[in-house]
Structures are given as C-alpha cells and as structure tokens.
N, C-alpha and C positions, 0 to 999 in steps of 0.2 A: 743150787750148789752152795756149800756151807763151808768155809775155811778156819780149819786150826792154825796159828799164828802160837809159833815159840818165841816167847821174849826175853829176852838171856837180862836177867840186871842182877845188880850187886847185892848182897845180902846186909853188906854189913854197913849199907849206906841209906838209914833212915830217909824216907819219903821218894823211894824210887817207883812206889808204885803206886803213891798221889800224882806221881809226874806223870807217869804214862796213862793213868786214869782221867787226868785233865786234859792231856795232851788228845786225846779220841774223845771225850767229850765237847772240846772247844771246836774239832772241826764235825761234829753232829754226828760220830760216829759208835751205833749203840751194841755193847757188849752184849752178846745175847750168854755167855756162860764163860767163866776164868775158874782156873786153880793156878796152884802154885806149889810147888817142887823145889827144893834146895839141898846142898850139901854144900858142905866147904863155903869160900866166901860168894860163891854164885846161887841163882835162881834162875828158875824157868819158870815160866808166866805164861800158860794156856788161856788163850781166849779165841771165843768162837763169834768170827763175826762174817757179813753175806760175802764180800769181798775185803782180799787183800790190798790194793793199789792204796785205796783210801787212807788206812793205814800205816804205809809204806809212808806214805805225805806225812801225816800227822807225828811219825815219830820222829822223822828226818831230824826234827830241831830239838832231840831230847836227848841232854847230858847222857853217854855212859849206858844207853839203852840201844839195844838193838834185836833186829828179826832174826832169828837165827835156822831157824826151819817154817816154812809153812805146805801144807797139804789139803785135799781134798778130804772130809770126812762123810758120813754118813748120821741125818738126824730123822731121829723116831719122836714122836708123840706118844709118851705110854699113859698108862692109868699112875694115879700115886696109891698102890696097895703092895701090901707083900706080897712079893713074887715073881712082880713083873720081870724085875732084871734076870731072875733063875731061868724064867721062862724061853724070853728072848734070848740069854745065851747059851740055852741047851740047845734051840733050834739053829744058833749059828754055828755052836758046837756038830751037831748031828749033819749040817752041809761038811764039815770039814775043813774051816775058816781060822785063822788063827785072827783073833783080835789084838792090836799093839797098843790101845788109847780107849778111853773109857772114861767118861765123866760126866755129869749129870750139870742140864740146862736147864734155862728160865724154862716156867710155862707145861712143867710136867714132862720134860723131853730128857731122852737121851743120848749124847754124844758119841757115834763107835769110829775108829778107826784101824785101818786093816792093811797089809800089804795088795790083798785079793779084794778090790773095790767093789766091783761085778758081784761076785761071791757071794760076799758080806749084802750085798743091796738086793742078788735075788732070797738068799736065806732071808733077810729081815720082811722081803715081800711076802712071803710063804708063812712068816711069826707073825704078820699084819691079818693078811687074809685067810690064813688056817686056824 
C-alpha cells in the first residue's frame, strides 16, 4: 500500500519545504514522488511515501506545517516511452473510473488516485496484463 500525504504549508514563507524535506529525512524517511500546487498564500505538497504514521511523527515538530489529507493511492511501474500514460488512461477510462490525482514517481512509476480504489486497481490490472 502506498500513501499520498497533502501537506498544506505557506507559500510565502521561504524554506518551508527544506523544513519538511529535512524534517522526513532526519527521521529516515524516503520520499518515493512530491509535487506541489499553490494559489494564494498556501500550498500543497504531494508526496508519496509506504506509510503515513512515520510521517505523522516527523512533522509533528515543524513550524506552520501540517497533513491535511492523506489516502490510499495506486502505483504502476510503466515503461519511460510516449504513450504509456494515453495508454494506461484510456483503459481506466474504458472501465469507467474517474481519476482525481495523477503524478508521476521515482523509478519509472506512476501515481493514480481514484474515488473507485477497486476500480482503478482491477482496470490498471487488465492495462498491466492486456
């Protein structure tokens, strides 16, 4: 199981995301994929790591930072060529899946996220094995 972890910090508060990048590295905890999203004076801070609790600990003591959503996601190993992503979302398109999260990981992988867990994890079995 692979969890996204939203981490809501300030935009307009240089080195807010050296803080939480030390703050999970110093307790050995390894970022396997982040982005980041803003408007206005906030951000969101996607990162995909095996377990939440870990994390939970490690940010506890960081100024101004906090978890604001975490879920279960879904992670694929693709090829790195054009087309894989069209591929893979026309056959989760074709189950009838709506995807809400999408973002691409260390190591060739990509991130899906879905209201339909199930769904999304038999389509993506069927984009693996068909």
């Amino acid at each position: 199981m692979a969890s996204d972890l939203v981490i809501e910090l300030e935009r307009d508060e240089p080195g807010a995301l050296a803080r939480v990048a030390t703050a999970l590295s110093d307790a050995g905890i390894n970022i396997a994929a982040a982005t980041a999203l803003g408007n206005g004076h906030k951000a969101e801070l996607h990162v995909l790591v095996p377990h939440a609790e870990p994390v939970r600990h490690a940010l506890a003591v960081v100024h101004s930072v906090s978890i604001t959503r975490e879920r279960e996601v879904v992670v694929v190993e693709v090829h790195d060529r054009p087309g894989e992503l069209a591929e893979l979302a026309g056959k989760i398109a074709a189950a009838g899946v709506n995807l809400d999260l999408v973002y691409v990981a260390t190591g060739s992988r990509v991130v899906f996220g879905s209201p339909d867990l199930e769904g999304l994890r038999a389509a993506l079995a069927e984009a693996v094995t068909g």
